[in-house]
C-alpha positions as a printed Julia matrix, in Angstrom:
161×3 Matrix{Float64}:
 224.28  -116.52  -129.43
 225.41  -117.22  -125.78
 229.14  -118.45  -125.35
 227.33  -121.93  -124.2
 225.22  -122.69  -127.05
 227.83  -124.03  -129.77
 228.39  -122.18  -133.35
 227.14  -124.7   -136.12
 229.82  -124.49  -139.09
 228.11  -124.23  -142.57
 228.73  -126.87  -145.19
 229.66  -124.78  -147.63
 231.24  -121.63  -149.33
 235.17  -120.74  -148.79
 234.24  -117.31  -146.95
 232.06  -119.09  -144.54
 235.26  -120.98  -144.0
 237.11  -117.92  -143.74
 235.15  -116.62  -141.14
 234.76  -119.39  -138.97
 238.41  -119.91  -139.04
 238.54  -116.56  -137.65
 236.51  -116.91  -135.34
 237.95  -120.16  -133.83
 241.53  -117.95  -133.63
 240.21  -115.56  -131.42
 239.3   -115.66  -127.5
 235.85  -115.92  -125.91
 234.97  -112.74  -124.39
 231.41  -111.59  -122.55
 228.7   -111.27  -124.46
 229.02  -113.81  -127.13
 231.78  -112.67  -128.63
 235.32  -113.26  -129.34
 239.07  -111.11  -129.28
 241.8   -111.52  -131.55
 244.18  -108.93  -130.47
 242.96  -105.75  -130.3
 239.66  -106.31  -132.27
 236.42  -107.68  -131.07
 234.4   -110.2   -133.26
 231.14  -110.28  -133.39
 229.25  -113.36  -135.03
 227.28  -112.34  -137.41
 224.51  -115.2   -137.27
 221.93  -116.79  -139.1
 219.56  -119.91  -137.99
 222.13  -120.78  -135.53
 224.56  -120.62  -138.68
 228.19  -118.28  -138.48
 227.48  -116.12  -141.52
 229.96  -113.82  -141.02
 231.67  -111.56  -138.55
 231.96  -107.69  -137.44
 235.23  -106.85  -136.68
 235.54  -104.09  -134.13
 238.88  -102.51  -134.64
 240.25  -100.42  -131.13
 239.78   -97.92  -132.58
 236.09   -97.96  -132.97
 235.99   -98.46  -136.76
 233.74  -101.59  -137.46
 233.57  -103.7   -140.83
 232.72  -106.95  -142.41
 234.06  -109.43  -143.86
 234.36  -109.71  -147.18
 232.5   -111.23  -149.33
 230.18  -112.82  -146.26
 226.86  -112.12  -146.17
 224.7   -110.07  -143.54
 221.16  -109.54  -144.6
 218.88  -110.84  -142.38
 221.74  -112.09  -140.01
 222.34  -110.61  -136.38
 223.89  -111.06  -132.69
 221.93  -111.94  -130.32
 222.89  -111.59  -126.56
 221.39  -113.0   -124.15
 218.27  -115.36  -123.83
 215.38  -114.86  -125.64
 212.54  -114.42  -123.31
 209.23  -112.29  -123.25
 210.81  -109.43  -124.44
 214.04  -108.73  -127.05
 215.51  -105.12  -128.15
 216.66  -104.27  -131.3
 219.37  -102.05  -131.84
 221.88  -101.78  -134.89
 224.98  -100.98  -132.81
 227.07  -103.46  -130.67
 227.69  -101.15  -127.85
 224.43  -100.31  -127.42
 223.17  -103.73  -127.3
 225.63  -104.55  -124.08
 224.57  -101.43  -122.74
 220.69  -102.35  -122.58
 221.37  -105.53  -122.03
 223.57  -105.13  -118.67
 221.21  -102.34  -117.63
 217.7   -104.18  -118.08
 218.81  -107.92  -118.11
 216.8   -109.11  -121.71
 217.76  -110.1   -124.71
 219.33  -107.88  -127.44
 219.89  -108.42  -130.62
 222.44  -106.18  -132.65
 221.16  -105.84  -136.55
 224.39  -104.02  -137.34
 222.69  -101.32  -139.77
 219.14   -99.6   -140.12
 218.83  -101.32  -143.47
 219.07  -104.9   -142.36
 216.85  -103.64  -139.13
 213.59  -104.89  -141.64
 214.82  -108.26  -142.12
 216.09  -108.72  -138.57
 212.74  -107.72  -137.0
 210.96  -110.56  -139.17
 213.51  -113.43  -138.53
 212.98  -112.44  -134.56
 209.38  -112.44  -135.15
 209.35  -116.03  -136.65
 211.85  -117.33  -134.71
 210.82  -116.06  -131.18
 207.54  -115.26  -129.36
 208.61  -112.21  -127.65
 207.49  -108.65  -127.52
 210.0   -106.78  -130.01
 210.93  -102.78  -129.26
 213.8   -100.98  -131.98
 215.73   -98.35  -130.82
 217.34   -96.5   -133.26
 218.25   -92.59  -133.47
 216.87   -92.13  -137.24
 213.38   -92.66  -138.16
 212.37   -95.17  -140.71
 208.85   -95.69  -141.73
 209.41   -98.99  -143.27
 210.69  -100.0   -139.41
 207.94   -98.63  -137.91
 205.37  -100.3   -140.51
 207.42  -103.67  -139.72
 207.32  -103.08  -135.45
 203.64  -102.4   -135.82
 202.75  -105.39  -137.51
 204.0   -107.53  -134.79
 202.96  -105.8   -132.22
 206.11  -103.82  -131.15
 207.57  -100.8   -130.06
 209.44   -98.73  -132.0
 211.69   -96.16  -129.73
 213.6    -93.28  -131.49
 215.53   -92.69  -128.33
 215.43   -94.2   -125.12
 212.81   -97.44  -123.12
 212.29   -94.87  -120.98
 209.24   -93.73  -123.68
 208.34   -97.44  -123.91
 207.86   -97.23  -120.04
 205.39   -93.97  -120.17
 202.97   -95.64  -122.56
């Protein structure tokens, strides 16, 4: 989510509450996220919907909150265009997105990286690559049948094929 497209509130359950009250507390910052002293929050979003949010202590240290959900929810920065990278950590997401201008989406862990991948692909009609250190064959299976890239390492491989 870009910090121009507005966060739709759910109708609904007292942690969704909790997190969009949060979230409204805390200070827009680049990249679609928000500060609230020291930490970072990052929305954790689904169908335009706040779901939850990472909190990014200073010290590095990254959790939820509790009880929210996260399966099949993401951050997304940038806009969507012909091509979007996957990638479960934060930093990494600003990082390829400052340095190659697309989208990226952050899926926050390897295990939500399957349901991520298919919301994108319904959602969006753009090429899909996953970076990720650790191989997963149920990622790979998942890239391949929509026609992505799946990187272990760096676009730089993406680039040689």
């Amino acid at each position: 989510m870009s910090a121009v497209e507005p966060m739709r509130r759910s109708n609904g359950l007292a942690w969704q509450a909790r997190a969009y009250r949060v979230w409204e507390a805390g200070i827009e910052a680049s990249h679609g996220v928000r500060t609230l002293g020291q930490r970072t929050l990052v929305p954790v979003m689904r169908a335009g919907v706040l779901r939850n949010l990472w909190v990014i202590e200073a010290d590095g240290h990254a959790r939820f909150l509790s009880p929210g959900k996260t399966r099949g929810c993401f951050h997304i920065i940038g806009h969507p265009g012909d091509l979007i990278i996957v990638v479960v950590d934060f930093l990494d997401a600003v990082r390829w997105h400052d340095k190659l201008g697309v989208a990226c989406v952050v899926a926050f862990d390897v295990e939500n990286m399957l349901h991520v991948i298919r919301r994108i692909w319904l959602d969006h009609s753009s090429r899909i690559i996953v970076l990720t250190e650790s191989f997963d064959s149920r990622i790979q299976i998942a890239v391949q049948a929509v026609r992505g890239a799946y990187l272990r390492h760096d676009i730089a491989e993406w680039r040689r094929t």
